[in-house]
C-alpha positions in Angstrom: -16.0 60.1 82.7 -13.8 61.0 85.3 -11.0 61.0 83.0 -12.2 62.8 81.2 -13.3 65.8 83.8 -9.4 65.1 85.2 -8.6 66.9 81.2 -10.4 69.9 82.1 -13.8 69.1 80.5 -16.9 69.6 82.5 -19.0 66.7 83.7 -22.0 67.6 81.4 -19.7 67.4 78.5 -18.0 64.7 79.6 -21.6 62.7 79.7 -22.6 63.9 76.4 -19.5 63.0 74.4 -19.9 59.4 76.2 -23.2 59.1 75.3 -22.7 60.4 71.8 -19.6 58.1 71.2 -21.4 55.0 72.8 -18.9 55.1 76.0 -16.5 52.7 74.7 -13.5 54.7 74.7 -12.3 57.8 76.2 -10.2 58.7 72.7 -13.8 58.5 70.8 -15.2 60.6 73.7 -12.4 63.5 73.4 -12.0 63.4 69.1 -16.1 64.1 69.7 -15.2 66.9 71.8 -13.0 69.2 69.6 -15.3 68.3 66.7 -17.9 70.0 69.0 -16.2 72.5 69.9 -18.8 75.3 68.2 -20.9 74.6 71.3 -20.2 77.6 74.2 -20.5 74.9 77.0 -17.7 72.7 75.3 -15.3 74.2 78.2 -14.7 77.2 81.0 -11.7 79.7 81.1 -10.9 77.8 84.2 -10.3 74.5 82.4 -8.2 75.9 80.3 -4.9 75.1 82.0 -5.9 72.0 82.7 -6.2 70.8 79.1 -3.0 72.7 78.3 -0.9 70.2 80.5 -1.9 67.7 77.6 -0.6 69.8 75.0 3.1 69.7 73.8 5.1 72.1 75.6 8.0 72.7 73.1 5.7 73.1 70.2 6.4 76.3 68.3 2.6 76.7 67.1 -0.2 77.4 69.2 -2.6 75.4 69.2 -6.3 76.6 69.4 -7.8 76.4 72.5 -11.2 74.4 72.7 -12.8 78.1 72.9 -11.3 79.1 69.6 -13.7 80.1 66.9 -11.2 79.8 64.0 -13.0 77.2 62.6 -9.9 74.4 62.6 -9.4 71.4 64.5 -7.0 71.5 66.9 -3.8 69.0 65.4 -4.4 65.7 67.2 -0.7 65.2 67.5 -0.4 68.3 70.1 -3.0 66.0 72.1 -2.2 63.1 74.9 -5.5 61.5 75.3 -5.6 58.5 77.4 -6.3 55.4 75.7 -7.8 52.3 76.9 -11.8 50.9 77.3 -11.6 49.1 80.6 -11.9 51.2 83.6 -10.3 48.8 86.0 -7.2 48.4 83.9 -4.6 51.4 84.6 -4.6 53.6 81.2 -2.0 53.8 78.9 -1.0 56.7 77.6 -0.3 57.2 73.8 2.9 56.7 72.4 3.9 60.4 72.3 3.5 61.1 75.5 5.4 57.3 76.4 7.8 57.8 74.0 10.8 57.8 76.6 9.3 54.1 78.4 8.8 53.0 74.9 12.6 53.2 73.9 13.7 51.6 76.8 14.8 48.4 77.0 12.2 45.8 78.1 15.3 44.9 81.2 14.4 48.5 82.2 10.9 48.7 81.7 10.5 44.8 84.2 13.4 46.5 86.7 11.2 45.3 90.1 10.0 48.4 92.1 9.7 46.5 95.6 12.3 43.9 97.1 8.8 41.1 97.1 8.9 42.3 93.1 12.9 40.9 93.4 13.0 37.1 91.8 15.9 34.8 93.4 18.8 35.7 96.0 17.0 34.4 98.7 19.9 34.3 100.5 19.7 38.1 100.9 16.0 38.7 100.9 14.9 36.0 103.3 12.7 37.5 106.1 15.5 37.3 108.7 17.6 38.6 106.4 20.4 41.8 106.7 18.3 44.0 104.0 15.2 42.9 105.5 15.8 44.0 109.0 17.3 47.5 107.9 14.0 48.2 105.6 11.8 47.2 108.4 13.7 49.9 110.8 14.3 52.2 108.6 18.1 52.0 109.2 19.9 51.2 106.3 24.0 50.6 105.9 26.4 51.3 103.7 26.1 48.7 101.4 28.4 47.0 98.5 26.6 44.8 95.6 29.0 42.2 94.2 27.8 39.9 91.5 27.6 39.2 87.7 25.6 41.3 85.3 21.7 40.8 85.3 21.6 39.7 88.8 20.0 42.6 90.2 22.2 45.1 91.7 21.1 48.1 90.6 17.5 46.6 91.3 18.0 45.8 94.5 19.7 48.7 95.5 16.3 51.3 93.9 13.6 48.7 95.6 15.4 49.3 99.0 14.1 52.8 99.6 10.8 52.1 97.8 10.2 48.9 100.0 11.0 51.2 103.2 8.8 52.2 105.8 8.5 55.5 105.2 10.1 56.3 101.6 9.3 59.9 101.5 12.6 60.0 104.4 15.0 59.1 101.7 16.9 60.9 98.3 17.8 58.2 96.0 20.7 59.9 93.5 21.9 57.4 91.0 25.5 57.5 89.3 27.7 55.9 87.2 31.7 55.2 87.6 31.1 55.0 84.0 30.0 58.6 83.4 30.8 60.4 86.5 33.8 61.6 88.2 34.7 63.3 92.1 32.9 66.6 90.9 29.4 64.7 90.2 30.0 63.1 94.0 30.6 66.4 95.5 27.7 67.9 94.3 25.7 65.0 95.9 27.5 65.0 98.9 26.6 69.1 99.0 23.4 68.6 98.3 22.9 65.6 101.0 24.4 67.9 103.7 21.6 71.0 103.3 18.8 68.4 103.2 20.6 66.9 106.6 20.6 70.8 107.7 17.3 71.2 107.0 16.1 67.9 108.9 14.2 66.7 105.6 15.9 63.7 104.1 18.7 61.4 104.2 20.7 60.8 100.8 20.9 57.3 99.6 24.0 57.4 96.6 23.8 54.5 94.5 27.3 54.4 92.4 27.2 51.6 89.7 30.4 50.3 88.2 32.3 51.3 91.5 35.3 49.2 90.7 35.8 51.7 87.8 36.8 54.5 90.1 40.4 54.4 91.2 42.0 54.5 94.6 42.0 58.4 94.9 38.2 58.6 93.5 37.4 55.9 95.7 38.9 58.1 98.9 36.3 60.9 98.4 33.6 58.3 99.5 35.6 57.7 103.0 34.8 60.6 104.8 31.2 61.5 103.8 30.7 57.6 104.7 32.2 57.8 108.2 30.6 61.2 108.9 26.8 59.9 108.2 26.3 62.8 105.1 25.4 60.0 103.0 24.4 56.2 102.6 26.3 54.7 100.1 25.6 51.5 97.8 28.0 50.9 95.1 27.2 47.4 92.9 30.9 46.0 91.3 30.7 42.8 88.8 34.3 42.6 89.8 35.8 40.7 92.8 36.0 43.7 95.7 39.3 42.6 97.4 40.7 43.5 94.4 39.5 46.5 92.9 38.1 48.3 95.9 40.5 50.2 98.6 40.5 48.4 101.7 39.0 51.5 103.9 35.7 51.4 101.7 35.5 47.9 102.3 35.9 48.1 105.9 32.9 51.1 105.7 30.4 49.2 103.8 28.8 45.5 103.5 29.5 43.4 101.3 27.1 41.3 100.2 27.2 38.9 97.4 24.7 38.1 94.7 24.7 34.8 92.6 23.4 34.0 88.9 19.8 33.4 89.1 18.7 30.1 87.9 16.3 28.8 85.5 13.8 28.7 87.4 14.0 32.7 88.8 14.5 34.0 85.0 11.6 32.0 83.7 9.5 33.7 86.6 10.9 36.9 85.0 10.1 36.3 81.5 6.9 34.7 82.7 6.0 38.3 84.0 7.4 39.8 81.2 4.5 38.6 78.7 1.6 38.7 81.2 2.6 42.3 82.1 0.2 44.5 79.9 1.4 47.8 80.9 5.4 47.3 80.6 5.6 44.0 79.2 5.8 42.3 75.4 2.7 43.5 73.4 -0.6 41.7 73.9 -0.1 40.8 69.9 3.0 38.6 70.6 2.2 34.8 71.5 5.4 33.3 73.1 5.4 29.8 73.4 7.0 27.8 76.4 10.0 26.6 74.6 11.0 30.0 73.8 10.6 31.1 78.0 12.5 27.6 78.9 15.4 28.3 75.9 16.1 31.8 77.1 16.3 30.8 80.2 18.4 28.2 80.3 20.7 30.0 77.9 21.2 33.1 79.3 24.2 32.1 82.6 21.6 33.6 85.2 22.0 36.7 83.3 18.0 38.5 83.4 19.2 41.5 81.5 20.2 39.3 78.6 17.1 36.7 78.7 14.6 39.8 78.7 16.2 42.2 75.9 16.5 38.7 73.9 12.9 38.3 74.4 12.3 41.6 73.6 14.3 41.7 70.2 12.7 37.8 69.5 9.3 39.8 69.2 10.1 42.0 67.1 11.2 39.7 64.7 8.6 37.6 64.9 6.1 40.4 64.7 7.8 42.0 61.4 7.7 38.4 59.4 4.4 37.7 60.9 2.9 40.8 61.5 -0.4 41.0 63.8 -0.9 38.1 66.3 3.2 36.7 65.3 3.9 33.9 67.3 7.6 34.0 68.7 10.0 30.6 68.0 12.5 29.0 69.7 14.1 30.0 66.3 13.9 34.1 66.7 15.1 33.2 70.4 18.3 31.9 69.0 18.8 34.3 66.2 18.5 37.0 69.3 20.9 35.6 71.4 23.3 34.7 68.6 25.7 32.8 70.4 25.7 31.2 74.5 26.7 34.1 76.8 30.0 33.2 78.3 31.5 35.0 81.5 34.4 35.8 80.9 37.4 38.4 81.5 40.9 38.2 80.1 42.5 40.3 83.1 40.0 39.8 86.0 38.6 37.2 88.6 36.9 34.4 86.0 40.0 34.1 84.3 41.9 33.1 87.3 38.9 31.2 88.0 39.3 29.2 84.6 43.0 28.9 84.6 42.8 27.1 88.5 39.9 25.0 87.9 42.0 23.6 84.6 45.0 23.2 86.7 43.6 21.7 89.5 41.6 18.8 87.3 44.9 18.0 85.7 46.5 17.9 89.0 43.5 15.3 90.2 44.1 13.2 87.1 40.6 14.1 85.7 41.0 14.5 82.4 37.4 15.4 81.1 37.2 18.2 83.5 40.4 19.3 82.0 39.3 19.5 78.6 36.2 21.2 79.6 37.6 24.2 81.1 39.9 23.9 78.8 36.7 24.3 76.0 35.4 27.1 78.2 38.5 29.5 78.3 38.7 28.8 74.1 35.6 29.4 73.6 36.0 32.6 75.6 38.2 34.1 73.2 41.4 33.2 75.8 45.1 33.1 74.3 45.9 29.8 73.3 50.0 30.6 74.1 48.6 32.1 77.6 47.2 28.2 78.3 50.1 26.6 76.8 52.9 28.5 78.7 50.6 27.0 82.0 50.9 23.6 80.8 54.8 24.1 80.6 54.5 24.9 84.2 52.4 22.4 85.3 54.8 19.3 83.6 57.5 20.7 85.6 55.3 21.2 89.2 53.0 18.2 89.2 54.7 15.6 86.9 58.5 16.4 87.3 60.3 13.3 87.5 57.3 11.0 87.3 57.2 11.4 83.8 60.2 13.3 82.5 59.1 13.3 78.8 55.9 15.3 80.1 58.0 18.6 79.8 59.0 17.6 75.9 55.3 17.2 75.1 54.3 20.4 77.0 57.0 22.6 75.2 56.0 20.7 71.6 52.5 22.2 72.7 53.2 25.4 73.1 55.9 25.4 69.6 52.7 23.7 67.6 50.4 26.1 69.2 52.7 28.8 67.9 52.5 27.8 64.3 49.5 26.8 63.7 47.1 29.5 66.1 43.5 29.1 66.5 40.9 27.4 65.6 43.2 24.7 64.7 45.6 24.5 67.3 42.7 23.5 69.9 43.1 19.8 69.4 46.8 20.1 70.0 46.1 21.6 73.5 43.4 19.0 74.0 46.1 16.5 73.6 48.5 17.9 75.8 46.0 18.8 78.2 44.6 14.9 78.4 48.5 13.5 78.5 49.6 16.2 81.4 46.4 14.6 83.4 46.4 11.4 82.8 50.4 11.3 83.7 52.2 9.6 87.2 52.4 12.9 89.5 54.8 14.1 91.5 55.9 17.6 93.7 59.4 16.4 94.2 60.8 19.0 92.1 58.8 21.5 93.1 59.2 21.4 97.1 63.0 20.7 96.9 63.5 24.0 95.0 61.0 25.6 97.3 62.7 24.2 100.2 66.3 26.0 98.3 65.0 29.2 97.6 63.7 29.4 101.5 67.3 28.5 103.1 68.7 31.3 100.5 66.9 33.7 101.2 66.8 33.0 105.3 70.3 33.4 105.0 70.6 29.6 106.6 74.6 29.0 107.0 75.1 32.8 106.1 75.4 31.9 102.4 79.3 31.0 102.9 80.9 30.9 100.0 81.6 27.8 97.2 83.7 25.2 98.8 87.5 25.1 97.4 87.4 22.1 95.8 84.3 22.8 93.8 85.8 26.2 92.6 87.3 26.1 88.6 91.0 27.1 88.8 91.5 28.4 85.1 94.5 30.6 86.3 97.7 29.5 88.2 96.6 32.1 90.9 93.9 30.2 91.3 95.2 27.1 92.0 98.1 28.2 93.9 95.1 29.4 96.2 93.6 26.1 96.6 90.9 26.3 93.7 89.4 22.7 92.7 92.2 21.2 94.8 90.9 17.5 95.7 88.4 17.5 93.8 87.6 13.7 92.4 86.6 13.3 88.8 83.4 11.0 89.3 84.0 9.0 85.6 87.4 8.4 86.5 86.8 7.1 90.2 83.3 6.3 90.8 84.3 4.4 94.2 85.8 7.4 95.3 83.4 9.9 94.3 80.6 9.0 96.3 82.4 10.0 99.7 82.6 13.7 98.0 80.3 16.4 99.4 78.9 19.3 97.3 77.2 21.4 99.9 78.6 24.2 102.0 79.9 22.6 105.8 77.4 24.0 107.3 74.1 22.9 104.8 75.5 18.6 104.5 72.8 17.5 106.6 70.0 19.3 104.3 68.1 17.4 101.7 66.2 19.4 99.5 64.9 16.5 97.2 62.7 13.9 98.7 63.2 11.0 95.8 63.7 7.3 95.8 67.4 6.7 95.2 67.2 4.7 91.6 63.9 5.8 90.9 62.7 6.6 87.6 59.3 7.7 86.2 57.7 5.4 83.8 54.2 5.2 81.7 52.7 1.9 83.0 50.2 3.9 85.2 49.1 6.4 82.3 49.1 3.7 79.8 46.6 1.7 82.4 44.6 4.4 83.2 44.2 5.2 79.2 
């Protein structure tokens, strides 16, 4: 009844409608209502305004008051009744007046709304913890979210001020690198400053996709930081040493969030179902091995796992209809394929590229091929890998196994004609023989070692000695050029005693290797 009375209907029509109705459901008790409506004591002039809060604001026809003696029933569409027979449930209200929550994503609708509503990152939500501390004092920093999609950034950052002691002291303004530029920070900042003025509240900006701002955009944040006009939280999925100007970094915290596991996404799909008010409908039945397949399949990803679940129901509820029951079958038809992290130009492909390198370089050759599976599957170049092979016959194999540069560069030539899907197996090969092949850095410090004394100027770079010099002209040799110089095939014996290194570099040695010393397959052929 008090629902009712809150529309604007007195409490003695309120009773009678429930009564008449049988008091099972407020949407009975109101229909009853405007079918009454002949009655004089249906409603007061006062109530009036009341009820018109439930009536569609942009609608271009009036709609008859409950007053109106025109005879006609007021058009049930114009009306936002509550719905929903259990007082101690919060109502729902009708789709037209939840039409915006409706067409959100279920990722949106679950987004927690307190940091105990936050599932995982312990590591940053423990009770001792940094956000912890500054909620409990009310003093929050300038912070920095760095992590991968679906990890709660933008979560985090909203349950902050709601978690806070005293939210009413803080203006959360939310933007997006994506969609905003300086102007739409100004405007903040301006409006942040008047509220500082005015001693009412402290602006929290929230800037999402930060790392899409570039170094002069990022500059505007410096001095509204350092003056106090603002908080600032910005959430990056990218690495911040690299795409976020050093005097922001040095401003803010940087704190780091992690893929949530199994475990913290089923907790979130769990609560997902049960939820009656911004969950799954009630008519969906989800089995377990639907929860335990989105979560394990989604790379700690909650965005992904939940609008998967959400688009799994509605497939199962249009084959099925009322009372569907979700499969592990719509599950995969909603995530179509495994979600792979992945960026051709930023931090996991460096990842991906040393973790392959680095396996080689240790002689494991199945964790080779696997990161060598994972940057494929990832839609990497296959000539980008192959190139990296090249390099790594020369630096890690070198003179071990000689032959190792022939099969890298047959690689990268058979990768070239062939191209993808095919040419996978190829760098398979390549990638097991590199690993699996006698190492050695020989090569690579003794050049290292060159390049150093070059460019240190060691023995002030004096020039070619005279009898290593070509003497094509008569000039030439009348100046001393190739003069003594001994002919190693014609005297071996000879030859040994002749030096090839400026006077003042003879005592160098660049390449640290056996003298005699070959590389040879007997180790890779035993480890095989």
């Amino acid at each position: 009844m008090e629902q009712l009375v809150s529309m604007g209907f007195s409490s003695d029509l309120a009773a009678e409608a429930l009564t008449a109705t049988g008091g099972d459901s407020i949407q009975k008790a109101t229909d009853w209502i405007l079918s009454h409506r002949s009655s004089p004591q249906t409603t007061t002039a006062t109530s009036q305004p009341k009820l018109d809060r439930f009536l569609r604001p942009n609608s271009k026809t009036l709609t008859p008051s409950v007053n109106d003696d025109s005879g006609k029933r007021p058009n049930a569409k114009t009306l936002i009744p509550f719905v929903g027979d259990d007082s101690n449930k919060r109502p729902k209200l009708s789709p037209s007046s939840n039409l915006r929550q409706q067409h959100q994503p279920l990722s949106e609708r679950m987004r927690p709304r307190t940091l105990d509503d936050v599932v995982g990152q312990d590591h940053l939500l423990s009770p001792a913890s940094l956000l912890r501390s500054a909620v409990e004092s009310n003093r929050l920093p300038s912070i920095v979210f760095w992590g991968p999609p679906g990890t709660g950034k933008t979560s985090i950052a909203k349950s902050l001020i709601n978690s806070s002691k005293d939210p009413s002291l803080y203006r959360f303004v939310s933007l997006s690198a994506v969609t905003s530029g300086v102007k739409d920070v100004r405007d903040a900042v301006e409006s942040a400053k008047r509220l500082n003025l005015e001693g009412k509240k402290r602006t929290v900006l929230f800037m999402d996709e930060v790392h899409r701002f570039n170094k002069s955009q990022q500059d505007s944040f410096l001095p509204v930081i350092e003056d106090g006009s603002i908080l600032f939280i910005g959430a990056t999925t990218e690495n911040p040493s690299f795409h976020l100007i050093t005097p922001l970094l040095s401003r803010c915290r940087v704190l780091t969030l992690n893929p949530l596991k199994p475990n913290h996404v089923e907790t979130l799909l769990r609560r997902a179902v049960d939820d009656c008010e911004r969950g799954l409908s009630n008519s969906v039945e989800v089995d377990d091995s639907v929860i335990e397949f989105l979560a394990n399949n989604c790379d700690g990803d909650a965005r992904v796992a939940l609008n998967a679940l959400e688009i799994s129901a509605t497939m199962a509820t249009a084959r099925a209809g009322v009372e569907a029951v979700m499969s592990v079958d719509d599950a995969k038809e909603a995530l179509q394929c495994k979600h792979l992290a992945y960026d051709k130009a930023g931090e996991q492909h460096y990842n991906l590229i040393s973790a392959l390198h680095k396996s080689m370089r240790g002689g494991d050759a199945n964790a080779a091929i696997y990161w060598l599976a994972r940057m494929l599957e990832a839609g990497e170049e296959p000539l980008y890998i192959a190139r990296r092979l090249i390099r790594f016959a020369s630096e890690d194999i070198g003179l071990a196994d000689p032959s190792a540069l022939t099969q890298a560069v047959a690689c990268y030539q058979a990768s070239h004609f062939l191209g993808m899907p095919e040419c996978n197996v190829i760098l398979a090969q390549c990638t097991a023989y590199l690993a699996l092949a006698p190492k050695s850095i020989a090569v690579y410090r003794a050049i290292g070692a060159a390049q150093k004394v070059v460019k240190d100027s060691v023995g002030q770079n004096e020039g070619v000695p005279l009898h290593l010099r070509n003497a094509p002209t008569k000039l030439m040799k009348e100046l001393g050029y190739g003069k003594e110089y001994i002919y190693p095939p014609n005297d071996p014996s000879s030859a040994a005693a002749q030096t090839y290194l400026p006077p003042s570099l003879l005592h160098y040695k660049f390449l640290e290797w056996p003298q005699g010393a070959s590389g040879d397959l007997q180790d890779q052929e035993h480890r095989l």
